[in-house]
Steps between C-alpha positions, in 0.01 A plus 500: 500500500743247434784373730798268534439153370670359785179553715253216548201671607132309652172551259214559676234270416199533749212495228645102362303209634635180595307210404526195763748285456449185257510148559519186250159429654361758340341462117715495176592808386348679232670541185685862437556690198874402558391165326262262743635431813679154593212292757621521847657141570343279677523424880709199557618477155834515340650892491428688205795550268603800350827635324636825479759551171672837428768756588591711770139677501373118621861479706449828710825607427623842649237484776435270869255319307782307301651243756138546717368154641681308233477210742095468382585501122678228321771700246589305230843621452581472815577888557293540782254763412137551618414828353092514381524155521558480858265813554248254312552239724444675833144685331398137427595344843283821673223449302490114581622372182712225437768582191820364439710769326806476301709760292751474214653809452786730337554866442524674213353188306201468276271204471697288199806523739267290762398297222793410297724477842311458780214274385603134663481675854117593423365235231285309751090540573415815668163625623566858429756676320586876491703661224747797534651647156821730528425818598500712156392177300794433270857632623546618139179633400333699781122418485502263256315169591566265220740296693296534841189362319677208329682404853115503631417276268796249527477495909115504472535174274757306772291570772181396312668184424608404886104612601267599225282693803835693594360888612748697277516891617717791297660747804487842312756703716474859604674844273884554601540836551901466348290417200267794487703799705813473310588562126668155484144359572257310236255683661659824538225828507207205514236571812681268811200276418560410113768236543275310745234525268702384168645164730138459563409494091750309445410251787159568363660379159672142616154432647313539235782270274495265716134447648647209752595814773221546718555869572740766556622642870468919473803607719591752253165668493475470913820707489326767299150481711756544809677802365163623358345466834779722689591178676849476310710804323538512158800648449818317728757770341388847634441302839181371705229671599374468875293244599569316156654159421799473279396146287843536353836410673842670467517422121183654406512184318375153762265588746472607877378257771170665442536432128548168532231451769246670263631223239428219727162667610393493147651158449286385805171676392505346138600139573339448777139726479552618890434844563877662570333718796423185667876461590434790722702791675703243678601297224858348572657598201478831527604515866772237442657743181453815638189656379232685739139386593368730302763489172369118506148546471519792249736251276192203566243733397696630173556173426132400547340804325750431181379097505124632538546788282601209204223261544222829515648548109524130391 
């Protein structure tokens, strides 16, 4: 039985283990399916950098998470957003990491806006960079990628060219239920999971074009494990059912604070190679944003099975 979708409801989550919490003592991470994971920086050593570019799916718009901790996170526009980012940042710093993280960011933009307007803010060496396409791929063309996998390839060569060991990662973001629950939608009548799977292809795609990105972040597909799972609802529009997480916000469009923790989760687990569960039941974030004890670690465990389930089938 379904109810209002105003109610934010605890999961139970007795049967998830924790793992101990991680230091940068600890050995290098192992490489995920996700693309192999960035080396743990070492102790006494300049921060690692990493960039975030997108839209309001990298922003946190419509949620807490947007204007979260933006005092850890340099924005490059100046807007003041921390958003996954900032959620980044504060997994990083609890797992003993050293990153310095900065953002360059606008909604409803694709990647060729960043590059043909934005590019002097971020045309500099960077250690890592992660890469977040407009939410249907081309404004015009639902679910086409042409334009998505040239714009890979033209911010893949810049960053190549500032630091030819830059870490390049493709964000493919998570099914909007607008897209797949109304007629309006590209994916309209599709399974709630088929959109996240085509961004994935097409991520899948600009990889494969351009063989400088070193792998591709699964958000999209630890949406669909989550709603898969019973952990998250499927369905926003005939309301939410109890004990479930709603990944969507208002708009059934950006995400929830738990959407755009399980981004960051994911975003955590591929770059870095640390276990999600290690940030534990207590992890600030979640506390900080609203989200239970239990909602946290199921979101770390989805977001660990998804990463594991990826490099079992590489």
């Amino acid at each position: 039985m379904k109810y209002g979708s105003g109610i934010w409801l605890l999961i139970g989550c007795a049967g998830l283990a924790v793992a101990p919490a991680v230091t940068a003592k600890e050995s290098a991470p192992a490489p995920t399916a996700a693309g192999a994971a960035s080396p743990a920086p070492a102790l006494n050593t300049a921060p690692r950098t990493i960039l975030f570019i997108g839209n309001s799916f990298t922003q946190g718009a419509h949620s807490a998470a947007r204007n979260w901790h933006a005092d850890m996170v340099t924005d490059l526009n100046g807007a003041g957003y921390g958003g996954v980012p900032a959620l980044f940042k504060a997994f990083c710093e609890q797992a003993g990491l050293d990153y310095a993280v900065s953002l360059e960011t606008q909604g409803g933009k694709s990647l060729g806006f960043h590059y043909d307007e934005r590019r002097a803010l971020f045309d500099k060496p960077w250690d890592v960079v992660v890469l977040q396409e407009y939410s249907v791929l081309d404004h015009a063309r639902p679910g086409d990628p042409a334009s998505y996998i040239r714009d890979v390839g033209r911010m893949t060569a810049l960053f190549k060219r500032r630091n030819p060991a830059v870490d390049i990662r493709l964000a493919a973001t998570w099914t909007r239920a607008d897209q797949t629950y109304t007629p309006k939608g590209h994916w309209y009548g599709k399974p709630v999971s088929a959109m996240a799977d085509d961004l994935r292809a097409a991520a899948e795609q600009a990889r494969a074009a351009n063989p400088a990105v070193r792998g591709i972040l699964p958000v999209g597909e630890a949406w669909n494990r989550a709603m898969a799972e019973g952990i998250a609802d499927p369905d926003p529009y005939d309301g939410i059912a109890y004990g479930q997480l709603d990944l969507w916000t208002y708009d059934h469009y950006h995400a929830s604070v738990a959407g755009y923790y399980l981004s960051a989760l994911v975003t955590f687990g591929a770059i870095t190679g640390i276990d999600p569960v290690s940030l534990g039941a207590h992890e600030k974030g979640a506390d900080a944003l609203g989200l239970s004890d239990a909602q946290a670690v199921a979101l770390q465990k989805v977001a660990r099975d998804e990463l594991a389930r990826l490099k079992t089938v590489r």
